[in-house]
C-alpha positions, 0 to 999 in steps of 0.5 A: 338150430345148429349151423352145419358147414362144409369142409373139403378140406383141413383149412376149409374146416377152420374157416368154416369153425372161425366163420360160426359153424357149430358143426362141420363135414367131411368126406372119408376117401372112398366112401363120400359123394365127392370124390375130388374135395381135396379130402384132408381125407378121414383115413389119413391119406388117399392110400389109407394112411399109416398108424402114425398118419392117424394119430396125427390127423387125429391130433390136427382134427382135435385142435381145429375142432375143439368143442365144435362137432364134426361129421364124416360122410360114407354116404355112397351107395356102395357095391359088394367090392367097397365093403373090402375096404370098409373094415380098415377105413372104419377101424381108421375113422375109430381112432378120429374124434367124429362126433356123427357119420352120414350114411346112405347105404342100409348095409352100412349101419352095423359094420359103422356101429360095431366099428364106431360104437357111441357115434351118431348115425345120421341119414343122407338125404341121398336115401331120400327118406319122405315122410314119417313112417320111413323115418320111424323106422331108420329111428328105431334102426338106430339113426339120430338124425335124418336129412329128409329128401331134398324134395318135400314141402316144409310142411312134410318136414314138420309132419316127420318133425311132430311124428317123431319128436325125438329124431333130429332133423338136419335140412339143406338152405345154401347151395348147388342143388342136383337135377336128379331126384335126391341126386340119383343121376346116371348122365355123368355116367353116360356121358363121361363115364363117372359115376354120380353115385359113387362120388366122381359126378362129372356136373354134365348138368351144367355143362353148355349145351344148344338145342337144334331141329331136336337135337341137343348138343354139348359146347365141348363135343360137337357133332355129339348129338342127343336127342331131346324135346325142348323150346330152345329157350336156354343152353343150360337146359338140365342146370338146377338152380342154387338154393338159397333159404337166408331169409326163411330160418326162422320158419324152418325154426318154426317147424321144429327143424334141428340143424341147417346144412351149407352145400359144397365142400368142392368150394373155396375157402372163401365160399365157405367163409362168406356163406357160413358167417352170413347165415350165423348173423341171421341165426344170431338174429343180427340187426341189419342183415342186409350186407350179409344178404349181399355177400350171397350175391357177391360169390359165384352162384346160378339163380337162387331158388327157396326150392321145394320146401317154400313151393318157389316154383321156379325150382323147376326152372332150367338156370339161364344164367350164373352170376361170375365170382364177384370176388378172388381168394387173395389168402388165408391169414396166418400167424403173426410174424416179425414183420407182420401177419404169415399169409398162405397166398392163393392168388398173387397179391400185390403191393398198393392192390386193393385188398379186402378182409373179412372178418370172423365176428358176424356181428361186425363189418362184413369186409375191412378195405386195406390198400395201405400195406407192405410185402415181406418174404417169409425171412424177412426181405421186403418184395413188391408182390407174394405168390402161391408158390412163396407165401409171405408176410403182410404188414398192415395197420388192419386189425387182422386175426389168424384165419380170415379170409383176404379177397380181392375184386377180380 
């Protein structure tokens, strides 16, 4: 099965290459359900990117991807005035090697065909397809491949499977999850006015809220009432739980499943590497998966569910608890340099700290521990600690690569 990874970003997509996606997504500025992934942004900028802005992303993309695939979501659903812009965002998007783009919006397939001839169509599950006859249809529409509805059995998934063969099918197994059904949520819209549905989700479901004599009330707006029936057993009440199916790709193997799909291009780089090269070792039948298990508990994560595709019942259970991030992004290892390795710096990292690597090979030790290292600037002084605002050097006996991933105990 492939192995599809998010990528909110330029750097979350290598990481997510490095760490053994086979397949990355991507949002395009406008029309994607997530608004503030920093979007290294399909059309070249938040603005729509310059002819020499294009070129150039279409150079970066290139390298970064190789041979792996990548896709670009435009699965909002989208009024009359978005398809203004859809003309110049496509004719962008054209010049970028995409191998697939996910759609949501019927209206959107033949401008996206005429525009991108040859691309792959592949069906949100935000259009919550659930059963055969509908995928049949979007097969003959021109779709390759269907994300079903997050809310059917894995048993209707192989009935979409073995009715039509020759569509692919791409299903979700790590991740946040919407108390929404297939995501169509209006309770951003009520009260932050964001709308979920054209990416500016504001997650008001996992906000704190406290039940009294009926009433529901937000932690950050008291005196804000809203009325409610519950048994006043949780403060998360309307917070789903996080999916998690690492120990059951080989029944979705088993039912003719195509590719799997990682939740969160919103998360770090370090999300993405974790979770991406724990689900590459048990996709690479890796012999004692039980470190990578870990690694799934180690990030911040709410309580894990198999969700509806297993019949878990506690899908349907409010989260009464998150599990705080275990670990902190120190940075990202660069190219090597006179001293040592370039570090971007996401967090201060400090001489005689306890540090941890991880490496890309899943086959592998999961973290490599380092505490014995020395700081550089970037022109070569030595200093005790580097930060985000000055990246520098790390001279260590460690056998690092370009890419991995540095974290620290927080």
């Amino acid at each position: 099965m492939e192995l599809l990874a998010p990528a909110g970003n330029m750097e979350k997509l290598a990481t997510a290459y490095r760490y053994g996606a086979d397949a990355a997504y991507i949002g395009v500025h406008g029309f994607s359900l997530r608004t503030y992934a920093d979007a290294a942004d399909l059309s070249g900028s938040s603005e729509g990117g310059s002819e020499g802005d294009v070129e150039a992303l279409a150079q970066r993309l290139q390298a970064v991807k190789g041979e792996k695939r990548i896709y670009a979501a435009l699965n909002l659903f989208a009024h009359q005035a978005d398809l203004a812009a859809l003309p110049q965002a496509l004719e962008q998007l054209s010049q970028l090697p995409i191998d697939g783009v996910i759609i949501a919006d019927l209206g959107l397939i033949d401008p996206v065909t005429r525009a991108l001839p040859g691309v792959e169509l592949h069906l949100s599950t935000q259009a919550n397809c659930t059963n055969a006859a509908a995928a049949r249809v979007y097969q003959r529409l021109g779709f390759s491949r269907v994300i079903p509805a997050r809310e059917l059995s894995l048993d209707e998934v192989k009935a979409i499977k073995d009715a039509v063969p020759e569509l692919g099918v791409e299903v979700f197994v790590h991740g946040a999850m919407c108390m929404a059904y297939s995501g169509r949520c209006f309770m951003s819209s009520v009260l932050a006015g964001r709308d979920a549905n054209r990416g500016d989700c504001a997650q008001s479901c996992r906000w704190d809220y406290r039940v009294e004599h009926f009433r529901l009330e937000e932690g950050k707006r008291p005196g804000e009432y809203i009325p409610v029936e519950a048994d006043g057993r949780f403060t998360t009440i309307l917070s789903s739980r996080d999916l998690n199916l690492f120990d059951h790709l080989q029944e979705l193997a088993d039912a003719g499943v195509d590719a799997v799909k990682i939740e969160g291009r919103m998360k770090s780089a370090y999300y993405v590497a974790a979770v991406t090269r724990s689900y590459r070792a048990a996709l690479n039948g890796t012999t004692d998966l039980n470190e990578h298990r870990q690694e799934l508990f180690r990030i911040s994560h709410r309580q894990y569910t198999t969700g509806f595709l297993l019949g878990d019942q506690g899908v349907h259970q409010p989260n009464s608890s998150e599990s705080p991030q275990e670990y902190r992004l120190m940075g990202i290892v660069g190219e090597w340099a006179v001293h040592g390795w370039q570090v971007t710096v996401k967090n201060t990292i400090r001489r005689g700290q306890a540090l941890e690597y991880l490496p890309t090979d899943p086959a592998g030790p999961v973290f490599i521990a380092d505490s014995d290292f020395e700081l550089y600037e970037l022109q070569g002084n030595p200093v005790d600690q580097i930060t985000n605002a000055r990246h520098g050097i790390i001279s260590t006996v460690a056998p690092l690569e370009p890419g991995m991933v540095i974290r620290a105990v927080r």
